[in-house]
C-alpha positions in Angstrom: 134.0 146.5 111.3 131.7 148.2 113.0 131.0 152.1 111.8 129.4 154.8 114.4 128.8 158.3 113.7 130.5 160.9 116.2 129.5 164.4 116.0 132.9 165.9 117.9 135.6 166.5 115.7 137.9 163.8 114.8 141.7 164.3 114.7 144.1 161.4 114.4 146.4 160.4 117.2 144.1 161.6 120.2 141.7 160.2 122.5 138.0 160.9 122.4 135.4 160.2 125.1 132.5 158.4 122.2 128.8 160.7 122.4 126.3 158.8 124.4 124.6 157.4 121.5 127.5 155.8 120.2 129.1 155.2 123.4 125.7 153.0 124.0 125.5 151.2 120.7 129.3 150.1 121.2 128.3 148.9 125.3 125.2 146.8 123.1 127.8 145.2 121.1 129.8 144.2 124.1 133.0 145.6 122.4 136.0 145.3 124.6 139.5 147.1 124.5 141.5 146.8 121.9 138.7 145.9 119.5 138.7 148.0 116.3 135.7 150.5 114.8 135.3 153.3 112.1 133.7 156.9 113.1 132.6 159.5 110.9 131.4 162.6 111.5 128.6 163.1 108.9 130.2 166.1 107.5 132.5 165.0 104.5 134.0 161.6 103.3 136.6 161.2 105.6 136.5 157.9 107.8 139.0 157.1 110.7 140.0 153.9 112.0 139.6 153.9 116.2 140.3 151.4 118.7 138.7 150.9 122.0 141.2 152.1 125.0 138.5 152.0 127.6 135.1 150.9 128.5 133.2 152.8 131.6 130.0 152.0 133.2 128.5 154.7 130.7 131.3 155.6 128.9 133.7 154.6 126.2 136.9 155.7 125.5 139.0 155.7 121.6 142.1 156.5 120.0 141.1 157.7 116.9 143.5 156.6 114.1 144.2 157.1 110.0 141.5 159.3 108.6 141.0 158.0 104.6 138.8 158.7 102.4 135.8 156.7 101.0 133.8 158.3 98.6 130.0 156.6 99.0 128.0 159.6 97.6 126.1 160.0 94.4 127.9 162.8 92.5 124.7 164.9 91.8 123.0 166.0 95.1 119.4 165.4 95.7 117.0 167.0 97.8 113.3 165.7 98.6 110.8 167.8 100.0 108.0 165.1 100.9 104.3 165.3 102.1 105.0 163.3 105.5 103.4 159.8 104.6 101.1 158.7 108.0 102.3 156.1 110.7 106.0 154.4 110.1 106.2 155.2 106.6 108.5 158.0 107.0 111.0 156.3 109.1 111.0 154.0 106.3 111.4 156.5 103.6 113.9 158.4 105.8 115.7 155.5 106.2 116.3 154.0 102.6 116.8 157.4 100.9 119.6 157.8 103.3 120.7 154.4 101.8 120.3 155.9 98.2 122.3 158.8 99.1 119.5 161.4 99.5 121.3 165.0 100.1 118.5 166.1 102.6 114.9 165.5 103.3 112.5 168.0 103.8 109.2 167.2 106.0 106.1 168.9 104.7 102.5 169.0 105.8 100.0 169.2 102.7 96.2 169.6 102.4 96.0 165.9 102.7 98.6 165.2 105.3 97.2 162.9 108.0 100.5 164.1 110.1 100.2 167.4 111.3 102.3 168.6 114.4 103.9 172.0 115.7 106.2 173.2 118.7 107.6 170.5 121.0 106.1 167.6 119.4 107.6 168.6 116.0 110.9 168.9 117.2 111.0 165.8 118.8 109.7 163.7 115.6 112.4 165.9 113.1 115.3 164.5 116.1 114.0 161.1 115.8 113.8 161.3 111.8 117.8 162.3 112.4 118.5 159.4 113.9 116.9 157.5 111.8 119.2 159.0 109.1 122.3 158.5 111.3 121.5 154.8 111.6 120.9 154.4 108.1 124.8 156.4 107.5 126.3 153.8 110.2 125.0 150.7 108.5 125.1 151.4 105.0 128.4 153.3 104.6 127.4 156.3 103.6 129.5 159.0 105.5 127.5 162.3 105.0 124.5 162.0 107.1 121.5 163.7 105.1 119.8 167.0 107.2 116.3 166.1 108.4 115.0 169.9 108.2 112.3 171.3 110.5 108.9 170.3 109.3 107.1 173.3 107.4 103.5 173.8 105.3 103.8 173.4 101.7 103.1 177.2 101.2 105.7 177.9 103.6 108.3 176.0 102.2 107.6 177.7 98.6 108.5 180.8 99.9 112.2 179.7 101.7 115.2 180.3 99.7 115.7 176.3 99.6 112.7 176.1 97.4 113.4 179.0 95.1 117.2 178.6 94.8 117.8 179.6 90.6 120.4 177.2 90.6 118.5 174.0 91.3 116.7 172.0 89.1 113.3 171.4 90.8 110.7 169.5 90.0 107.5 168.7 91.0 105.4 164.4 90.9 102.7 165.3 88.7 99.9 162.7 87.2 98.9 165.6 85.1 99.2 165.5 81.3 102.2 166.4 79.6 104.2 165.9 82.9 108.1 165.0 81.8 109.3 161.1 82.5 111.8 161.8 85.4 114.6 159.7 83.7 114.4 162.5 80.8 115.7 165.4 82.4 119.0 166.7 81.8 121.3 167.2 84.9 121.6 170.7 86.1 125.0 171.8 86.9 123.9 172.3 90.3 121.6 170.1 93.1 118.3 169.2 92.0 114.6 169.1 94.6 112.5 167.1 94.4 108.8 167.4 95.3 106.7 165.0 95.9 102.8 164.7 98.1 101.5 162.6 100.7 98.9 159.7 100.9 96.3 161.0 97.5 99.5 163.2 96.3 99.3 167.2 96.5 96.0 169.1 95.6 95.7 170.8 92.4 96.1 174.0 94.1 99.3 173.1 95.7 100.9 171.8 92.3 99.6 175.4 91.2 101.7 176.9 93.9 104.7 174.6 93.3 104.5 175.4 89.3 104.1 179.6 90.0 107.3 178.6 92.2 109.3 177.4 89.4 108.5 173.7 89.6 108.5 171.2 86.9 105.7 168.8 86.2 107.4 165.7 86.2 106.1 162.1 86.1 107.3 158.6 87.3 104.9 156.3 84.6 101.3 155.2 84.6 101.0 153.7 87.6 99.6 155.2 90.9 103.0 154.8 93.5 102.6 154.7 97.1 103.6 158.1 98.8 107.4 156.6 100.0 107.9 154.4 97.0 107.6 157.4 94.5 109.9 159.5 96.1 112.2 156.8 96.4 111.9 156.3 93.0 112.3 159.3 91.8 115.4 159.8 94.2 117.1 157.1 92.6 117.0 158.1 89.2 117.8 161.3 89.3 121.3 160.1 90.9 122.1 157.9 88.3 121.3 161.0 85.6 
């Protein structure tokens, strides 16, 4: 059954007008009334059963069902705060951490970040990283759809109470000696962040800053990863600790 993602409230037993953007996607699928969907509104497990009641030139009317619940999320939250990889490499990573159940992603620009944008332009590439996330929600199952924060500098970021949050377990992809396998950590009782660096990883200053923050030099093996396939990696261990 086709699942869509619905930011207005759902209710049982009412009718909704569907957002544009999934109003569109079900006009794509040439869904008809009467045909049956799922929505979700990104915010907790809850799913609801819909049916088409009316199709509009640009508009799409529901009657939203049964809400149930379908728990899809890993029971320990985890956070990445990634060095933006260049070109499509962070819709990519965007879109299968979503898959792995990523709690939030947070965009950084490093010392050796080839993407570097501000104002306007930044907004716009954050909105588009959200709906790559929603996407990844609607297709996968998954029905909390991971925040795409505003992109910051590493420094920045260091400073936020996200980063320096006592509770979490934070730690930091290191190639540097002594650095702790990933799969060794004990789970924290609360979420963990990870960090992790773009393209050539993070500069030894910046994993000097991250360590004087309270980071944890942690390691994923011998091998040299690819900026989205380490954090991907590391984002799927740490939910199965």
């Amino acid at each position: 059954m086709p699942r869509f993602y619905c930011a207005t409230p759902l209710l049982s037993d009412s009718e909704l007008d569907l957002p544009a953007g999934a109003a569109r996607h079900v006009q794509v699928l040439r869904l008809q009334p009467g045909d049956s969907i799922t929505l979700f509104d990104g915010r907790s497990q809850d799913e609801f059963d819909a049916t088409v009641t009316r199709m509009g030139r640009s508009d799409v009317q529901v009657r939203v069902g049964a809400a149930r619940s379908a728990a899809r999320e890993p029971a320990r939250q985890v956070h990445l705060a990634v060095g933006m990889p260049a070109n499509d490499r962070m819709d990519w990573l965007i879109e299968k951490a979503t898959e792995l159940g990523v709690a939030s992603i947070q965009p950084l620009m490093t010392e050796r970040s080839v993407l570097k944008l501000s104002g306007e332009r930044a907004e716009k590439k954050v909105a588009h990283w959200q709906s790559v996330a929603i996407a990844a929600c609607e297709q996968c199952g998954g029905n909390r759809v991971p925040e795409v924060r505003a992109m910051q500098t590493l420094s920045q970021w260091l400073k936020s109470p996200l980063a320096v949050e006592a509770s979490s377990q934070r730690l930091l992809l290191s190639l540097r000696p002594g650095s702790t396998p990933v799969a060794q950590w004990a789970p924290p009782s609360g979420p963990a962040w990870f960090l992790s660096g773009p393209e050539g990883g993070l500069s030894h200053s910046e994993e000097e800053l991250a360590l004087q923050a309270g980071f944890s030099p942690a390691s994923l093996g011998p091998r040299v990863l690819r900026a989205e396939t380490a954090a991907l990696a590391a984002l799927t261990l740490l939910t199965q600790l």
